[in-house]
N, C-alpha and C positions, 0 to 999 in steps of 0.2 A: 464708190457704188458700182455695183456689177449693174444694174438697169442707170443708164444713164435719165432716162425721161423722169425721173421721179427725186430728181437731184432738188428740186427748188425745194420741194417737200417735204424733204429728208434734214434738207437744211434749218429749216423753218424749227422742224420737231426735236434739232439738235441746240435750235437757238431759246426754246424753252423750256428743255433741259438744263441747261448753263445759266437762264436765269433763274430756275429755283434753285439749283445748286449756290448762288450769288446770293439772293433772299434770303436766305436756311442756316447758310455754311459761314459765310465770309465773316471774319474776325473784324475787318477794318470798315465792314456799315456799318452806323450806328444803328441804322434799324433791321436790321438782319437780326433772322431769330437768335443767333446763338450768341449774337453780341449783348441782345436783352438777356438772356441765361447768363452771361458771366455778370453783368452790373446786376443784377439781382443778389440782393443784399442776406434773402434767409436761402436756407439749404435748400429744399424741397421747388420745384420751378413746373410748371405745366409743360408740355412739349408736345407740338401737334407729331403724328405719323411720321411724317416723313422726317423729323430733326431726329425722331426714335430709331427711324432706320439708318441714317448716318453715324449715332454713338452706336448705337450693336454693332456694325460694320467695323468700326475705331477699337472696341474694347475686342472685337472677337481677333482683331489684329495683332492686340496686345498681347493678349492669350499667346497667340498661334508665335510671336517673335520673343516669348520670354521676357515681355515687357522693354525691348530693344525701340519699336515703337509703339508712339503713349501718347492718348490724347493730351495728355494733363502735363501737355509742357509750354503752354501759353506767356505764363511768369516766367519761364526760361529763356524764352524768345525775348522778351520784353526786356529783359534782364541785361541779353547781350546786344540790345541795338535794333532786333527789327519789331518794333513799334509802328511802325506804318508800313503801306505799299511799297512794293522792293522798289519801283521807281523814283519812289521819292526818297528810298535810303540811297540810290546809286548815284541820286543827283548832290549829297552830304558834299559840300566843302571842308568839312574839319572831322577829325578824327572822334569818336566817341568813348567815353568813359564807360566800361563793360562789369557788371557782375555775375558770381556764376551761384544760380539760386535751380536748386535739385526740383525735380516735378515733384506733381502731388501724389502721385501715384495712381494710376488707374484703376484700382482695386478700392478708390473711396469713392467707384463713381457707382452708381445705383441707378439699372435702369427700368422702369417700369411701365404698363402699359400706354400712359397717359403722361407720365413725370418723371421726374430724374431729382434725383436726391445725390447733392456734392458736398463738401465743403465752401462755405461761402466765398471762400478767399481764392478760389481755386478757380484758373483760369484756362480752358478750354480751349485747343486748337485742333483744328480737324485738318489742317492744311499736308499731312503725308496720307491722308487717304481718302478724304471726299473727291477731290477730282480725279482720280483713277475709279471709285464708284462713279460718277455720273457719266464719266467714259462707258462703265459696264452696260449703266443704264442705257444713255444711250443708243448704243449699240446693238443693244434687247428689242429696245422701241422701236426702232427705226426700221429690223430685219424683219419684226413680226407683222408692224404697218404696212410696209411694202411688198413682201418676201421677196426681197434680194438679200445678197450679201454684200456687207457694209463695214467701211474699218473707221474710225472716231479714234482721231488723234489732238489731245489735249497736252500740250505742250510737255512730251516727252511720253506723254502715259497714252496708250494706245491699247484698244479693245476692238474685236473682229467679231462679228458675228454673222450666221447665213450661209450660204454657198458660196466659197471663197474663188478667185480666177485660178486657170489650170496651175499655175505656176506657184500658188500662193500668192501673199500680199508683200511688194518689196518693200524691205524697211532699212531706209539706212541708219547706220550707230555712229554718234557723233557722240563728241563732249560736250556739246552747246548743241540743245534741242534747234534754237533758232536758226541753226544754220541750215542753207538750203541748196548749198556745194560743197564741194573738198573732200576731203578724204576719210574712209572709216569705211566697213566691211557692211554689205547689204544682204540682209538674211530675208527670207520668205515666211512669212507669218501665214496659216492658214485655221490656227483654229486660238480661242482663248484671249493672251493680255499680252503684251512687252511691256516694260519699263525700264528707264535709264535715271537712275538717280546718281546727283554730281554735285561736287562742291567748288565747281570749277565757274559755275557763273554767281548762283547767289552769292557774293563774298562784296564785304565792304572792311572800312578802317575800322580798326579802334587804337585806341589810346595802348593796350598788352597788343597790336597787328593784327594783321587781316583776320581774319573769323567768316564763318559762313552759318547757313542756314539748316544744318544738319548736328542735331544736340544729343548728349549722351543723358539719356531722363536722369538715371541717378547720381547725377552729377553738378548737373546743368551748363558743364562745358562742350564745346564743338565737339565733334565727332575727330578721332584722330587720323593725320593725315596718312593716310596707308593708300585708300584708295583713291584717284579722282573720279572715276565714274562706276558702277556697275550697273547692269542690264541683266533682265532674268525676262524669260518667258515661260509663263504660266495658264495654267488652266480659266484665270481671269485676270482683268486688269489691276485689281485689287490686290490679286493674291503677289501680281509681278511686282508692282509697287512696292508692299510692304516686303518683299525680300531684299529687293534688290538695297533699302532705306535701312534695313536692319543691318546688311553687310558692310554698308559707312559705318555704323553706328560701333559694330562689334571689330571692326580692324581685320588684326593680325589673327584673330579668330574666326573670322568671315567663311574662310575655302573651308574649314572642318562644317560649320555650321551649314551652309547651303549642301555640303556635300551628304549628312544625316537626312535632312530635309527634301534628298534628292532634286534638287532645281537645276534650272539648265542655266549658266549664267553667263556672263562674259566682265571680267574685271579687269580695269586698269591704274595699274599700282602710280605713283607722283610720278615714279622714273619712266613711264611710260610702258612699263611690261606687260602683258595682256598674259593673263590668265583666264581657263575655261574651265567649269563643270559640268557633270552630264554630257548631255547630248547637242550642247552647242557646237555649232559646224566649226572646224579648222579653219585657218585663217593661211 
């Protein structure tokens, strides 16, 4: 926060942000809206405003990555192991038995003022881009309630909005968002989203070795190991998210793609080599 006085407030309005995002989004409520949308047995489903504005966000993301990501990989996830909260897959004593079941495709999801019309069998995950939107959100809210300038960091996905400090906002790039020491290069954020998507901490066992939380939709296996991390900054936190999530997604094809797309990014390959496009600072 550039006005310190207005921190409790800011927080308060960040913390009910997070829980309608919780409410709306989350796969693993049971009573969370989108959890009734998937157990919902015929196609056609009600969906209040804001579940409407989360799928348009998801599907216009599909669009924009060439379907790289896709809502409609929920069965995929489930398929390889994460079935519940990443905490209780990390806590797994035994390895897991894994299948690889292709998404549904996001182009069978239908969405209309009021409803959404899917395939019944078809299981919905919003988890590569509702919380980089409720970052944006927040972040909107917060600068227009207060007018300061204000940066909203959700566990890797960070959005800035307002009148940023002279210097911009320092952000350090890590492999592990959790970390809050060590080493990795500190860029200055002043306007827009960063994101760091990685396959370095979601990863558990299975039964075919480790797997993580990053899926190829038309496949329904993990994303191939090229890169551990990349990071993009963008015009929103949305938009960094889903680039940086398409570049796991699409490999050895990633630097062409970001580079058409013009993004700014920072990749790093298993062996640890750092690659940059655009206007990402030298290291």
């Amino acid at each position: 926060m550039t006005d310190p006085d207005v921190g409790e407030r800011a927080h308060e309005l960040l913390r009910d942000e997070l829980d309608v995002l919780d409410r709306t989004c989350s796969r693993f409520r049971d009573d969370s809206e989108l959890a009734r949308l998937n157990q919902a047995s015929h196609g056609t489903v009600a969906i209040t405003p804001v579940l409407r504005e989360y799928l348009q966000v998801a599907l216009e993301v599909a669009d924009e990555t060439d379907g790289a990501v896709d809502p409609t990989v929920g069965n995929a996830l489930v398929a390889s192991g994460y079935d519940r909260p990443f905490d209780r897959i990390r806590d797994r004593q035994i390895a897991v038995g894994v299948r690889r079941v292709p998404a549904g495709g996001w182009r069978s999801l239908t969405v209309r003022e009021d409803e959404i019309e899917r395939p019944s069998t078809l299981l919905i995950d919003l988890g590569a881009t509702a919380k980089a939107y409720a970052a944006d959100r927040a972040a909107q809210a917060i600068a227009h309630e207060f007018s300061c300038g204000v940066l909203v960091s959700l566990g890797g996905d960070i959005a800035v909005d307002g009148p940023c400090p002279g210097d911009g906002w320092p952000v350090r790039i890590a492999d592990d968002h959790r970390a809050v020491d060590g080493a990795g290069p500190v860029v200055a954020l002043r306007v827009g989203g960063l994101a760091t998507s990685s396959t370095t901490v979601r990863r558990w066992p299975t039964t075919s070795g480790a797997t993580h939380h990053i899926v190829v939709p038309g496949t329904g296996a993990a994303a191939p190991d090229v890169w551990r991390t990349v990071s993009v900054a963008a015009t929103t936190c949305v938009a960094a998210n889903a680039a940086s999530t398409a570049a796991i997604v699409k490999g050895h094809r990633a630097l062409g793609w970001l580079h058409d797309h013009g993004h700014c990014a920072r990749l790093v390959a298993t062996d640890g080599t750092v690659v940059t496009t655009g206007d990402w600072p030298a290291e």
